[in-house]
N, C-alpha and C positions, 0 to 999 in steps of 0.2 A: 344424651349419652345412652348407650345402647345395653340393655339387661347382660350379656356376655360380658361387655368392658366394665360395669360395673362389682360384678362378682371377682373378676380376674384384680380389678383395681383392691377392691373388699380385704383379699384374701392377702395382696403385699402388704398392704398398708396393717393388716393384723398382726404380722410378722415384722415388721417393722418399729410400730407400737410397744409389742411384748419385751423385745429388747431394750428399747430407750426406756420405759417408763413402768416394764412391768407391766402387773394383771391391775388393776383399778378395782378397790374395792367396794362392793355394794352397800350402803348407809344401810346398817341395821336399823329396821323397825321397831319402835319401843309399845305402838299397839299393833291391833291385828291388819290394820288397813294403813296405804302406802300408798304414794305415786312416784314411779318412775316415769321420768318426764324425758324425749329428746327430741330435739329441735334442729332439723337439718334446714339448711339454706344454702339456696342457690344463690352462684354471684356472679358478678363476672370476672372475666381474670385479672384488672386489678383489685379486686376482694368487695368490689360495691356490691350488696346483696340486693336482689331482685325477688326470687319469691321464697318465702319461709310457712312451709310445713311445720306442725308440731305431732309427736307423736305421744300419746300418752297410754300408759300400765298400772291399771289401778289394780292394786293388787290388793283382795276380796279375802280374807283368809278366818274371819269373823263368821260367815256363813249368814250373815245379817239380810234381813227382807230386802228392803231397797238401801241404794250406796249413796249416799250424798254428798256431792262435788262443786268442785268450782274452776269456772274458765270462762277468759276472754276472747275464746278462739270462734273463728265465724266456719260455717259449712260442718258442722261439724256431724260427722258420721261414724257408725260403728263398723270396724274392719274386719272383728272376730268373731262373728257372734249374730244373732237377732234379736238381742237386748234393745229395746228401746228408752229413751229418757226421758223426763219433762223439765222443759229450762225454762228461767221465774231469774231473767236480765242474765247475771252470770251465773246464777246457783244451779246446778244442775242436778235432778234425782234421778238416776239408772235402776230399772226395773229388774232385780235378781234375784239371788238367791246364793249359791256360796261359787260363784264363779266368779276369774275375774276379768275387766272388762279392757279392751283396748278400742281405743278410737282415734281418731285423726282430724283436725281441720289446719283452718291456715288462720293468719296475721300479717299486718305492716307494719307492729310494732319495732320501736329502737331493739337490738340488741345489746345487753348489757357489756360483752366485750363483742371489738371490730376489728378490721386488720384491714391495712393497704401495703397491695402489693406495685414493687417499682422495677423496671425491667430496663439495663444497661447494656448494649454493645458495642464492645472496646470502647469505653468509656464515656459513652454515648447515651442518655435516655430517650427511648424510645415508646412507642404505644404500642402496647400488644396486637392491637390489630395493624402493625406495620412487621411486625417478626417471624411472620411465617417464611419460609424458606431463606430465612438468612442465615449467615454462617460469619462467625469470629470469636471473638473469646465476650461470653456472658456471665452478665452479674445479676442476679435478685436478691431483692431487698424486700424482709417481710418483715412488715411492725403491728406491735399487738396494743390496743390501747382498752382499758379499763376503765368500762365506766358507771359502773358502781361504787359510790362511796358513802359509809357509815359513820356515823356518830357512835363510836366502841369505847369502853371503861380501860383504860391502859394503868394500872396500879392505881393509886390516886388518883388522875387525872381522866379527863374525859377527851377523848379526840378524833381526829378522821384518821379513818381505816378502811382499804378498800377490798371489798370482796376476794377471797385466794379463788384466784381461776390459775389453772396451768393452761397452755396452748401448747400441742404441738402439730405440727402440720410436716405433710407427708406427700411428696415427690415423684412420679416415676419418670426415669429417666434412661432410653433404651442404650446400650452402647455404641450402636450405630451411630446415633447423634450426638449422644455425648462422655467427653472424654476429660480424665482430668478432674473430676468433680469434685470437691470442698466445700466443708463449711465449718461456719466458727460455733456454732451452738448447738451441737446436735449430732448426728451420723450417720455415716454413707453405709449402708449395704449393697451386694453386689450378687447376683446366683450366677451370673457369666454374660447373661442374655442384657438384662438392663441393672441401673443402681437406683435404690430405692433410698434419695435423702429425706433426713427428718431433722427436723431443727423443732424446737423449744425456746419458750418465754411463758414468766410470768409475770403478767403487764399490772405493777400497783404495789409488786409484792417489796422493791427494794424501797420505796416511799413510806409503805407502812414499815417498815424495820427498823428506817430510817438512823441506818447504823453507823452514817458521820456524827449524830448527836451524840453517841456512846464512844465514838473514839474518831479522832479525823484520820488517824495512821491506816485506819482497817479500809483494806482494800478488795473488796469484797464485789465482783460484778455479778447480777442477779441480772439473767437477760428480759428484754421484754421485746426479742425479734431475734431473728438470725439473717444471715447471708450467706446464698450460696452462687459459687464459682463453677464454670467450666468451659470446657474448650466445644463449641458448638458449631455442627454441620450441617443446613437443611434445617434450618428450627423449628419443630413442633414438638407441643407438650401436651399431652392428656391431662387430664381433669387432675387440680390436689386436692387434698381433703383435708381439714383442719379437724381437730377434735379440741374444743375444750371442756374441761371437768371442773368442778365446782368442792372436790373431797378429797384431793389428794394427799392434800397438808395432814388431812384426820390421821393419816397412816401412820404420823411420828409420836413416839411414845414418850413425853416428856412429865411421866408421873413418876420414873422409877429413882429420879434425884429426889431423895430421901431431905437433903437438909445442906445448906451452904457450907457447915462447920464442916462438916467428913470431907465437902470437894476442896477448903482452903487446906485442909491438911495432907491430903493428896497431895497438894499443888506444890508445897515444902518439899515433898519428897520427892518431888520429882524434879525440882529446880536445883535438891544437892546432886542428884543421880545427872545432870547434866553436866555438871559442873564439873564431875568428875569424868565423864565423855569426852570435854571438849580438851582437858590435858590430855589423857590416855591417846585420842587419835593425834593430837600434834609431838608425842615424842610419835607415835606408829611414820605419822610423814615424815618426820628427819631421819630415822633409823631406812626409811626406803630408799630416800633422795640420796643417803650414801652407799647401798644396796647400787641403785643405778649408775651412780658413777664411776665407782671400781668395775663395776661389768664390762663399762662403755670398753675399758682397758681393754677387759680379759677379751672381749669378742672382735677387738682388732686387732688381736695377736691372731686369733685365727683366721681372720680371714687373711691375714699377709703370709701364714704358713698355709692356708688356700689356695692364696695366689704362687705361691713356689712349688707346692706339688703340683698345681697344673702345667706351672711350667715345663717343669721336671720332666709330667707325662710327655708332655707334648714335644718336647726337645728327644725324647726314647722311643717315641713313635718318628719321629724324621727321622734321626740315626737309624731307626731299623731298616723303614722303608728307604733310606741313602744305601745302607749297607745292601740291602739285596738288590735295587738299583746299581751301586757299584760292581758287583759279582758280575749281576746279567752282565752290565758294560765291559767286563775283562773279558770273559766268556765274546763276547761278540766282539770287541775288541781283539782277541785274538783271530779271529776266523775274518773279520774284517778288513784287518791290515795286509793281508796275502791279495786280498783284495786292489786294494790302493797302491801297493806294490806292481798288481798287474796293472790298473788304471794309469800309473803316471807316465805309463811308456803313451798309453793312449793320449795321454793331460800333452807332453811332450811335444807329439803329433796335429794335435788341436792350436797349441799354440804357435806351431809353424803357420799354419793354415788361416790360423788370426790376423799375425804378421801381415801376411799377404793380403788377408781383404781389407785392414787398414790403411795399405797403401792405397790400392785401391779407391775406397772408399773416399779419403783424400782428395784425388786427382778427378774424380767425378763430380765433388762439391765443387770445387774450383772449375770445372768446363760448366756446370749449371748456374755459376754466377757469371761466368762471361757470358754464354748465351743470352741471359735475361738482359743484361746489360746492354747490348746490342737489339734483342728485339724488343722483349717486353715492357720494359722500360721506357723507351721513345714511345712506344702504343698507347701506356697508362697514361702518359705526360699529354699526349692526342687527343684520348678518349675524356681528359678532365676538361681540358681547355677548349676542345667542341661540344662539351655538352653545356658550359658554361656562355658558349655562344649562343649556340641553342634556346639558353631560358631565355637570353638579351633577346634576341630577335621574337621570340615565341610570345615574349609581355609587351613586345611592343606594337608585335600586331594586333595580339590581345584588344590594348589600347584605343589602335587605330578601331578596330572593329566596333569597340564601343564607344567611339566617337562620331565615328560614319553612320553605322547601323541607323538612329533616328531619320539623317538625311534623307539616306537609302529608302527606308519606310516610307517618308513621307514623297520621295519622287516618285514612289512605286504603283503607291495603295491608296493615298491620301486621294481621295473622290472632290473634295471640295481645293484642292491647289489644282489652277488651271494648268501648272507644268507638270502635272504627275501624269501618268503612262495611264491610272485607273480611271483619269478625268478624257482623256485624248481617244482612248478606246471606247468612254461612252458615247463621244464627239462623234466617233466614225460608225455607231452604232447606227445614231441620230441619222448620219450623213446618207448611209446607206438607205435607210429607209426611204429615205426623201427623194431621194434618184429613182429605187424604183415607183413611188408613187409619180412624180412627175414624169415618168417615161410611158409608162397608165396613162396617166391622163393626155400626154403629146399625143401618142398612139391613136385615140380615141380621135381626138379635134383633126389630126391631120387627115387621116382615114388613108385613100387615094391621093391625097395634094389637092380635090379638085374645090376644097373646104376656102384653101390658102386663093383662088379666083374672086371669090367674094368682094375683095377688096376693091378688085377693079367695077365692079357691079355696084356696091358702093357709090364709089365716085361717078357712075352712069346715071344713077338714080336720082341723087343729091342735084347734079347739074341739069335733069327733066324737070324735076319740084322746081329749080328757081325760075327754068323757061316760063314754066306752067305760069307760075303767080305770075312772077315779074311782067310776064311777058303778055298778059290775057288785060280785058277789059273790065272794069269794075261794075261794071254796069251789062255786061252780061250773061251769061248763061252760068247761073251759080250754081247748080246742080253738077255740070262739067266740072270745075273747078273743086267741088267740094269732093267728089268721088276720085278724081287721078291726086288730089292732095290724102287722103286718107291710102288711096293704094301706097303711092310714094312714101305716106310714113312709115306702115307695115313693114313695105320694101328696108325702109332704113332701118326697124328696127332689128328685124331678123338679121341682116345683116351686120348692125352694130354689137349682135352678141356671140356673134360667130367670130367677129375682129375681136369683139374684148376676152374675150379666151384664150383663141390662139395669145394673145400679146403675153397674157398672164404666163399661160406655161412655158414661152419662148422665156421670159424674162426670171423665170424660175431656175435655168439653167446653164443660165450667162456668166455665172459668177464660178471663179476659178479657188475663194478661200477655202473650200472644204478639200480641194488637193492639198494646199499647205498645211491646214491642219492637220493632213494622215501623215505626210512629209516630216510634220514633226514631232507626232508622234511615233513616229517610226524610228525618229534620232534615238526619242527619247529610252524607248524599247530595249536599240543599240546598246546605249550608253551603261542601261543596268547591266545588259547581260556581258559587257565588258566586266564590271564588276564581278559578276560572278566568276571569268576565268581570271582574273587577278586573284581570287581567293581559292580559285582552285593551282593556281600557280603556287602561292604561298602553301598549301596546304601538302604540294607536290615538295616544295622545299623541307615542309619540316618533317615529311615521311623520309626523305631519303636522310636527314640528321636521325632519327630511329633506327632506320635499317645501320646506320652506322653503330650506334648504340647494343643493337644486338648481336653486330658482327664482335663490337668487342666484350660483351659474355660468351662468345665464343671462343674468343682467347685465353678471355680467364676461366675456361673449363676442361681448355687444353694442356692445363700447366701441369707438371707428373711432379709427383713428389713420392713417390715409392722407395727413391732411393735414400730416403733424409730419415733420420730416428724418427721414433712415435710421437714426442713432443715438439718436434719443428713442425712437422707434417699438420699436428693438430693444429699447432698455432697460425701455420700459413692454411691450411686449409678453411678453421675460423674466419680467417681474415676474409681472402677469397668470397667464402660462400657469403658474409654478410653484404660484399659489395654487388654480389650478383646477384643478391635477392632485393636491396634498393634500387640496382639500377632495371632489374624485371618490372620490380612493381610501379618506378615512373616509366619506364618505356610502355606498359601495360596501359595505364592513364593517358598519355599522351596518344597512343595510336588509338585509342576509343575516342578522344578529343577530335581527332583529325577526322578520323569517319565521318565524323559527323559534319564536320567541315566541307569536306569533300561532298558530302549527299546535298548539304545546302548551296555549294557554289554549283553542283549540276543543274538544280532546279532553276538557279537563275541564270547561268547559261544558257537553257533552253529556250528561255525568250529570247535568243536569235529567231528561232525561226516565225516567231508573234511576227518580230521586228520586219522579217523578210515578206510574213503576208501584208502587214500594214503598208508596209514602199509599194508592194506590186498595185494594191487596191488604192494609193496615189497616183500611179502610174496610169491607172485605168481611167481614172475619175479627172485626169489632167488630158488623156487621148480623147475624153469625149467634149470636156469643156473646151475644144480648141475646135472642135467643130460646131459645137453652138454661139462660137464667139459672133458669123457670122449673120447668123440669124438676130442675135444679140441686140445689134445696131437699130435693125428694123423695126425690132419689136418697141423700142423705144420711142422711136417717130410714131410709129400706128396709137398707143398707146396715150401720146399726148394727143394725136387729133380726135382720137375717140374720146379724150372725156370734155371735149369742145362739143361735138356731135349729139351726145347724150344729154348734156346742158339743155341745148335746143331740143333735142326731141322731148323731154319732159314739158316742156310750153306747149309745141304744138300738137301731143298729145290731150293736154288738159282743155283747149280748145276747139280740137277738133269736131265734136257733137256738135258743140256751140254755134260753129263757123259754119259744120253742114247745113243746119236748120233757119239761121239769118243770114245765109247766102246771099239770097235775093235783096236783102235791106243793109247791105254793109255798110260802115260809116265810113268813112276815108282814114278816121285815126286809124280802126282794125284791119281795114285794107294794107295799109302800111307798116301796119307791125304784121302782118302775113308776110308780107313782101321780104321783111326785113329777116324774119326768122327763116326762110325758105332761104335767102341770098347766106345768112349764114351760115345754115347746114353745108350749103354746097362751097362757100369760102372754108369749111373747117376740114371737107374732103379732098379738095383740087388738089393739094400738095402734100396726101398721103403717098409713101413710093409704090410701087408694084415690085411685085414679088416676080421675079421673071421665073420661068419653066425648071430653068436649070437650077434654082437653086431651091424650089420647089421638091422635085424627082431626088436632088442631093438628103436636104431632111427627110424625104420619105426613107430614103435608099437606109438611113442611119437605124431610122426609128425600127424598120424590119431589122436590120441586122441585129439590131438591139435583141429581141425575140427570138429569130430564129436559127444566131449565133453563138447561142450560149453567155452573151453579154448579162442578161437577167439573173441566170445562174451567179457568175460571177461576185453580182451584187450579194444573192443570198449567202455565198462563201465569205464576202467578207463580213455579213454582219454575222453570222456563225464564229467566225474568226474574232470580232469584236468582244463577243460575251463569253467566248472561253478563254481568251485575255484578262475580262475584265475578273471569272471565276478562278484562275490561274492568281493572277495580283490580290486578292483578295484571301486566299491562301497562305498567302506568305509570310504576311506575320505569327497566324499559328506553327507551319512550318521550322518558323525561326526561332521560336518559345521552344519544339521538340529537340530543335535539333542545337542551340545552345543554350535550352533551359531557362526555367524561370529568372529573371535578375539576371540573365547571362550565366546562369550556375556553372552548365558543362562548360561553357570558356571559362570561367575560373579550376575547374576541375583540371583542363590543359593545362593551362599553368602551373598551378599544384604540381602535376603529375613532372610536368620538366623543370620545375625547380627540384624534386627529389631525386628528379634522377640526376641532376648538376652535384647534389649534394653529395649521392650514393657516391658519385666517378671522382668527387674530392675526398670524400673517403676512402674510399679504395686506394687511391693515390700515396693518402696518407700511410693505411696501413702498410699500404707497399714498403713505402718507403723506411716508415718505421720498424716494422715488423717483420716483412720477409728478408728483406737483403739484411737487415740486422742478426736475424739468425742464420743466414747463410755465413756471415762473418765468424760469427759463432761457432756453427756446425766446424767451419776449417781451423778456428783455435783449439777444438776440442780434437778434431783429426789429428793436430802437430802434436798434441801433448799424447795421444795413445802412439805413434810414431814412433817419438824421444824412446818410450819403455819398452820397446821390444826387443833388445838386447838384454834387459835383464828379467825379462819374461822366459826368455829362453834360458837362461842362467839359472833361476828357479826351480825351473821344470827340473833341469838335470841333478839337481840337488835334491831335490824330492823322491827321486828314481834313485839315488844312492842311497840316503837314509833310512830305505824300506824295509832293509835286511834287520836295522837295529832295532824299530818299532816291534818287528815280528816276536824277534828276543824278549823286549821288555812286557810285552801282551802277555807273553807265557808264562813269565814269572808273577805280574801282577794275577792272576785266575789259579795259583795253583793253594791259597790257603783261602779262598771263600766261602766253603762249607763253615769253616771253623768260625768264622766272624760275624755270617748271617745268624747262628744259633744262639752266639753271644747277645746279639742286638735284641731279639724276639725273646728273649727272656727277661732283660733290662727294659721292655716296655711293657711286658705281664705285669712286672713289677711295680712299674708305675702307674700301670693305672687301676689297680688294686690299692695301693696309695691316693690316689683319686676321689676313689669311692669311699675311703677313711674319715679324708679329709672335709668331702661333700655332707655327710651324713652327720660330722660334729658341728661342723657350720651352720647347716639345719635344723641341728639343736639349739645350738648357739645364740642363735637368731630369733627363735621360739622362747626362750632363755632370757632374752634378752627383752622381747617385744612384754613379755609378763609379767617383768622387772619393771617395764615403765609403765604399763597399767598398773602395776602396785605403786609405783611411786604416785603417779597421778590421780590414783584413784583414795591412796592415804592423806592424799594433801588436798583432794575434793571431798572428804570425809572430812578433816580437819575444819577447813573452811564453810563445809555447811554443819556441823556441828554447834563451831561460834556461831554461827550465822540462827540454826533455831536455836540457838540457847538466847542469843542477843535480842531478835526479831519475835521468836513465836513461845520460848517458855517464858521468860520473861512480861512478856506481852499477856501471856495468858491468865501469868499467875495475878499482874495488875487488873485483867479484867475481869477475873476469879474475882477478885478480893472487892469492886468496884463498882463493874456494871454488868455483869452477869445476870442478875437481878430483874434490871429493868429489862435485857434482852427477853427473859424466860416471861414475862410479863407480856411482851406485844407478842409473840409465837401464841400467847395466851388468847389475847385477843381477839386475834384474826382467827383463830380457829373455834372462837366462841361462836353459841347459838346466834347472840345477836347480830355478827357479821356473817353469818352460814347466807348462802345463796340456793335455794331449795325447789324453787320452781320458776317459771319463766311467764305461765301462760296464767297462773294461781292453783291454789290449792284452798281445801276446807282448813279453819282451824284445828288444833289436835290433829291433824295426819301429819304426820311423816312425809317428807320429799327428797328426791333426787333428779338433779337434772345437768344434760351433757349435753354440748351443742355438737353439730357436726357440719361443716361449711364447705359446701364444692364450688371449686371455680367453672369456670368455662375454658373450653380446651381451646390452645390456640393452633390450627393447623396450621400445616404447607399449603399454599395456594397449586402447588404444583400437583402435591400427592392429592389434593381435595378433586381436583378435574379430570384425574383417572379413574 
């Protein structure tokens, strides 16, 4: 705690002290030398002490050489001075002369009294180190405990008796935080800014009294803690300080009771002098209690001649203000009626003119109920019963759509179902490619056609090799034989890979399934994008039931009602605008529904024209397979004698080295298997066909055009066509998410939207029906009945126009004594309320009068009853314990403030000194953790 907070805390806490308890006086010294002893400690803020300081005042007043002392305090040092000491265990000698000394050390000794403090919010114990910034209604609890006790002489007897310490402890508490503050043992000061409570105990003192043994009746609470309340904001508390004193009891002066005999006779005369109290105030309360009851009378006759004078007033204030109210009114009454006079010829005039626009008026309700009758009416009965179609058809396409739709998807998009349009457009992807690779490679093999001769060379070749072997000598010239048989094979093989080629890519494009398969996927294409104009047909259907829908809020915004009172008009008008504002808001829904409709059935429309490139690149791919049908055949038959040919040639390829080098030594088996594989080659050639000129020149003629026809192109268009088919179908089920929403949302949206407006066109209907022709009906009852009265409307008027002479007459008479009657009235309410103020003013009194009468009664008959009550209770009581135990009370008072129970120092003292000692005990402050971090 900081040197400012503690002088500022110093200086309430002084001023706090002086009030509760007085100046505290200093124990006279009976020699020259004294210790004033005080012992502060520090605690924490539930009252546990932590460190204790002692301060001590040896007060030197003898002028003696050295001071000789005593103390158990460690550290200890001089604060005031450069006196030195010499300490001999606890005795101490201080080196002086006639000064005197203060010094200071510390201890960890017990204190003789303690205190715990306990801290409540709303009803809650808490830790103080959990209260800082909280706020609710707070309770502390301080308890003082004693723990000093004597063996003291009480009259005869010897007994325990515990040291008189008083405690008070001292509080500040600013009013920012806290409000409301109470307590039961002690008291609140206040300068404006904070409240400074102090509570009091003396912890031992009602034990030593012990004054149920002298009487059980005496109820006598001697505290030993207080409690204080308040309403807290933000909780923080600064330091308290406790003070306890050891002398205070000394203050009471109980030597001047002279002797028992004079206070029992006191005591006589004061128990007659009561006696004589307690009759005296019980006649005082009866003589009041009928003081108040004749009054109750008298002060309700006043207030009921109260209540009639104000009536009085107030009845001569309306008369006044009627009377000159009346005057003006003749007064203007007369000048008025010359008026009304001239007006009724105009009233007269008007009511002709009335006449006639109620006929009128009449004859135009009735032609606006026929009209409606004949148009509008068949239109509303239209407009409900086609928008009711509408929702039927509208949900059931709905339905359809989300029944098909998966279908749809999966014939569409679905990549892995062979009938889907995304799997047939990969097909033709495939397909394309394949044609142009194989037309590449025709191109190459055929060259000129003169590739397609081979064949016949071939068969020239094969049928030389058999002459050769077959036909030569085994036995001669093997070198011949071994060289025109190796030529011959070369021959064959060169040739045999020229025929196995061509065969291959003749046979590559004989096949006619890849036109069916664009064939049908071209159906397949079709078929969707019928689909989509089905949907766009429907969608054409339920736009023009819309356009129908709008045409009739056009009729119902054509309907006039200008000519019908304010309240028909409202009420058709109501009716009207609510049916044109449901059926706007389902027409509104439904044509957002259809759009959308409509953008998706064009999308799938548009795979017509997929459809129409798929058929043409059928078309094309079925014109060319019709001319390689021919070559087809051929390539077939070459194809099987070539892999007869190649058999053979791998034999006598593997033997050929062999056969060249034992030529000359052939055995007859290898002779004959030469023989035989040479006879074979040429049996696997003789009956390959020949390709004649003409149909040679024809596939060349194809394969060029192919190239330099634009036929190749072709190709690339439709595999171009393939993959923006297949990126178009792939599409489409996003497409179909936007455009009828997740879970089909926007289709349910259309629906929605045309079930409202089915709704809106049945209520409209309804209120038509209800509502406007009702009040058209109406309007014409109320027409007949102003009709009926226009005869004696006119009758009226001219009666009114006569009697205007007589009114003029009686105006003049009435306004000629007004002066006289206004004056009379304004002085009959002077009067009254002059009476008013009479009346008000004794009632006041009355009332005052009255309220004093029952404080006397109440106050005589609370006089009475505590009268008996201290005569019964407290003289009584006193004089028994006058007479009784007074005695032994004046004896423990004795006691406890004898030397041998005195409490005189803390830390010690020499024998023969005199002491005083006062403790003083700071807590520890508890902050706001809020305010602490600023």
């Amino acid at each position: 705690m900081n040197r400012n907070r503690k002088k500022a805390v110093a200086a309430s806490v002084a001023v706090g002290m002086t009030v509760v308890m007085g100046a505290s006086p200093i124990l006279a010294a009976d020699t020259d030398i004294s210790k004033e002893e005080t012992v502060y400690v520090n605690a924490a803020a539930d009252g546990t002490p932590e460190d204790i300081t002692v301060s001590d005042w040896l007060k030197n007043s003898a002028s003696a050489g050295d001071l000789s002392d005593e103390s158990d305090l460690k550290d200890i040092k001089n604060v005031k001075g450069d006196e030195t000491f010499e300490q001999d265990g606890s005795n101490l000698t201080w080196n002086t002369e006639d000064k005197d000394i203060y010094y200071q050390g510390t201890t960890n000794k017990d204190l003789p009294v303690s205190m715990e403090i306990k801290y409540y919010l709303d009803g809650v114990q808490v830790s103080p180190s959990d209260l800082g910034g909280k706020s609710g209604h707070l309770k502390i609890e301080v308890n003082y405990t004693n723990n000093v006790k004597n063996k003291t002489k009480v009259g005869k007897k010897t007994t325990d008796v515990y040291a008189p310490f008083v405690m008070a402890t001292a509080m500040i508490l600013p009013t920012d935080n806290f409000t409301n503050v109470t307590i039961d043992n002690g008291k609140v000061l206040s300068d404006g800014q904070r409240n400074i409570a102090i509570g009091v105990g003396m912890p031992g003192l009602s034990e030593s009294l012990d004054l149920k043994s002298i009487d059980e009746d005496i109820d006598l609470d001697i505290p030993e803690g207080f409690t204080m309340e308040a309403d807290v904001t933000d909780f923080s508390m600064s330091s308290t300080f406790t003070f306890a004193l050891t002398d205070l009891l000394n203050s009471l002066n109980l030597d001047d009771v002279d002797g028992l005999d004079d206070l029992k006779d006191s005591m006589n005369d004061l128990t007659d002098a009561a006696t004589k109290l307690v009759d005296g105030s019980k006649e005082l309360s009866d003589g009041a209690s009928t003081l108040d009851e004749k009054y109750q009378e008298f002060d309700s006759g006043i207030e009921t001649l109260s209540s009639g004078v104000s009536t009085l007033s107030s009845g001569a204030s309306t008369l006044s203000s009627g009377v000159s109210s009346y005057t003006a009114g003749a007064d203007t009454l007369a000048g008025g009626v010359s008026q009304y006079v001239a007006g009724s010829n105009n009233l007269t005039s008007g009511v002709k003119t009335y006449v006639d626009g109620v006929s009128t008026l009449q004859k135009g309700i009735q032609t606006l109920k026929n009209g409606l009758a004949k148009q509008f009416t068949p239109g509303i009965n239209s407009l409900a019963a086609g928008t009711e179609k509408l929702n039927t058809k509208v949900s059931e396409l709905a339905a359809t759509i989300e029944e098909k739709l998966p279908t749809l998807i999966s014939s569409l998009c679905d990549e892995k179902n062979e009938k889907s349009m995304m799997y047939f457009a990969g097909s033709t992807e495939a397909y394309a490619i394949g044609v142009g690779q194989m037309m590449n490679q025709l191109s190459q093999y055929i060259g000129d056609g003169s590739t397609l001769t081979n064949i016949s060379q071939l068969k020239d070749t094969a049928k030389t090799l058999n002459t050769l072997v077959n036909g030569a000598d085994t036995t001669g010239s093997s070198s011949g034989t071994g060289s025109s048989s190796e030529a011959g094979t070369q021959q064959i093989e060169a040739g045999l890979a020229t025929a196995q080629a061509a065969a291959d890519s003749v046979s590559a494009v004989s096949g006619t399934s890849a036109a069916d398969q664009l064939n049908a996927a071209a159906s397949a294409v079709s078929a969707a994008a019928g689909t989509g104009d089905a949907l766009q047909g429907d969608a054409g259907t339920i736009s023009a039931g819309l356009d129908s829908a709008s045409s009739a809020i056009d009729i119902l915004n054509s309907i006039d009602t200008s000519s019908m009172d304010e309240a028909t008009a409202a009420a058709v008008n109501g009716a009207l605008q609510s049916a044109i504002g449901a059926i706007s808001g389902g027409v509104a829904t439904a044509q957002s529904g259809v759009a959308n409709l409509e953008a998706h059935a064009g999308q799938v429309s548009g795979l017509n024209e997929q459809a129409a490139a798929v058929q043409a690149a059928a078309g094309e791919v079925s014109s060319q397979s019709a001319q390689a049908a021919a070559v087809g055949d051929a390539a077939a038959q070459l194809q099987c004698g070539l892999s007869q040919i190649e058999s053979g040639l791998e034999t006598l390829n593997a033997q050929s080295t062999e056969n060249t080098a034992a030529a000359q030594t052939m055995d007859p088996k290898t002779e004959a298997q030469v023989k035989a594989l040479a006879k074979g080659i040429y049996d696997g050639t003789k009956d390959l066909p020949d390709i004649d000129a003409k149909t040679v020149q024809t596939l060349v003629g194809y394969v060029k055009a192919f190239s330099t026809q634009g036929e190749g192109s072709k190709t690339s268009a439709l595999i171009a066509g393939a993959k923006e088919a297949q990126q178009t179908l792939a599409a489409i089920p996003s497409m179909l998410t936007q455009y009828l929403g997740k879970d089909n949302a926007k289709l349910k949206e259309l629906t929605d939207g045309v079930s409202e407006l089915a709704t809106g066109a049945k209520a409209l209907q309804t209120g038509y029906n209800s509502t406007v022709l009702k009040g058209i009906d109406q309007l014409l009852s109320g027409a007949a009945k102003l009709t009926k009265n226009n005869k004696k409307l006119k009758s009226g008027a001219t009666q009114l126009e006569t009697s205007g002479k007589t009114l003029t007459g009686g105006a003049s008479q009435l306004s000629a004594n007004s002066g006289t009657l206004t004056s009379g009235a304004s002085q009959l309410a002077s009067g009254a309320q002059q009476l008013v103020s009479g009346t008000a003013t004794l009632s006041s009194g009355s009332t005052q009068v009255k309220a004093g009468i029952k404080s006397l009664s109440d106050g005589a008959k609370e006089l009475a009853d505590g009268t008996k009550k201290f005569d019964d209770e407290g003289i009584k009581k006193l004089s028994d314990l006058v007479e009784d135990d007074l005695q032994d009370l004046m004896d423990r008072f004795d006691a406890i403030r004898s030397d041998d129970n005195a409490y005189t120092s803390f830390s010690g003292k020499s024998s023969g000194m005199d002491g005083n000692v006062k403790f003083v005990i700071e807590t520890a402050a508890i902050d706001n953790d809020d305010d602490s971090d600023k």
